[in-house]
C-alpha positions in Angstrom: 160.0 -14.0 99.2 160.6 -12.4 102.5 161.5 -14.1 105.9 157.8 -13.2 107.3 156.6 -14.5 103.9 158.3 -17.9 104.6 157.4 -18.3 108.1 154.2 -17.4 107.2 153.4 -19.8 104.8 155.2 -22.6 106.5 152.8 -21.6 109.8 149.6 -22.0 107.4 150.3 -25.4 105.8 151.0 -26.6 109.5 148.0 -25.2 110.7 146.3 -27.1 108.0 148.0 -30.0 108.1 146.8 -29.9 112.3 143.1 -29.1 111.5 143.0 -31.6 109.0 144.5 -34.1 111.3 141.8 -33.2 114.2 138.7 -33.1 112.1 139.6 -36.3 110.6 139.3 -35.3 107.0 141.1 -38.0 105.5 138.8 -40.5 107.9 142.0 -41.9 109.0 140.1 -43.6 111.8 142.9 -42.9 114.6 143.0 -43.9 118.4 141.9 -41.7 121.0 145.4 -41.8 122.3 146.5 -40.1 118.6 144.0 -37.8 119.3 144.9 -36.7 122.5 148.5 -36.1 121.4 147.5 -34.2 118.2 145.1 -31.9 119.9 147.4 -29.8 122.2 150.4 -29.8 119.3 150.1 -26.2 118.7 150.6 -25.4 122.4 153.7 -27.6 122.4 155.3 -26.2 119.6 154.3 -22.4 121.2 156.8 -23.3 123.8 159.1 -25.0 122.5 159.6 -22.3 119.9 159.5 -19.7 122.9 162.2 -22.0 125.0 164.3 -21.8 121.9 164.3 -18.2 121.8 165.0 -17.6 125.0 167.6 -19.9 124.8 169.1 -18.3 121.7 168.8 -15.0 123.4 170.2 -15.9 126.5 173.1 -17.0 124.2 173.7 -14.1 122.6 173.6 -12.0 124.9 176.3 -14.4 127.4 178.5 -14.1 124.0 178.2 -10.4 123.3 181.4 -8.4 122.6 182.3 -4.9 124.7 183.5 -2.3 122.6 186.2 -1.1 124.8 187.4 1.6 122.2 184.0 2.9 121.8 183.2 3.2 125.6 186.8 5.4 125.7 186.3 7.4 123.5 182.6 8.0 124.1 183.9 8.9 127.6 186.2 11.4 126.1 183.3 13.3 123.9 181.3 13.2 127.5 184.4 14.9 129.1 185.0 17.4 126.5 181.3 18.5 126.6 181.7 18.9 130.3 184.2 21.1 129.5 182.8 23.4 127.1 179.6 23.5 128.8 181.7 24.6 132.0 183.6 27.1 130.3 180.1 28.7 128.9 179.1 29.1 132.7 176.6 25.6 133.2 177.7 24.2 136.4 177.1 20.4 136.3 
């Protein structure tokens, strides 16, 4: 089963789990106060799923490694075309 597969499914059992909760299938016979926390759940867990991948991006990208060796010796292919391209008459 694929990741999208997985998060998919997971999504659709809480979904159900939430509409089953808020149209009192099970005639539970909750408090409004249950009520009023059930109802916006979805919109909580929107944003803290979003917070979280902010924060895991923000992360990431704070922690991410410069190629030093790359950038050199990308600058040296730049240079070299410079070069040849100067030698076939292209003035840059």
């Amino acid at each position: 089963m694929t990741k999208l597969k997985q998060w998919i499914s997971t999504l659709l059992v809480l979904m159900l789990i939430w509409l089953c909760l808020v149209q009192d299938v099970l005639s539970l016979g909750y408090s409004k106060k249950f009520y009023d926390v059930i109802l916006p759940l979805p919109v909580y867990l929107l944003v803290t799923a979003g917070s979280y991948m902010l924060g895991t991006l923000g992360l990431r990208l704070a922690n991410f490694n410069d190629c030093e060796e790359a950038a050199q010796e990308l600058f040296q292919q730049i240079q070299e075309a410079q070069a040849d391209l100067a030698s076939k008459g292209l003035i840059l």
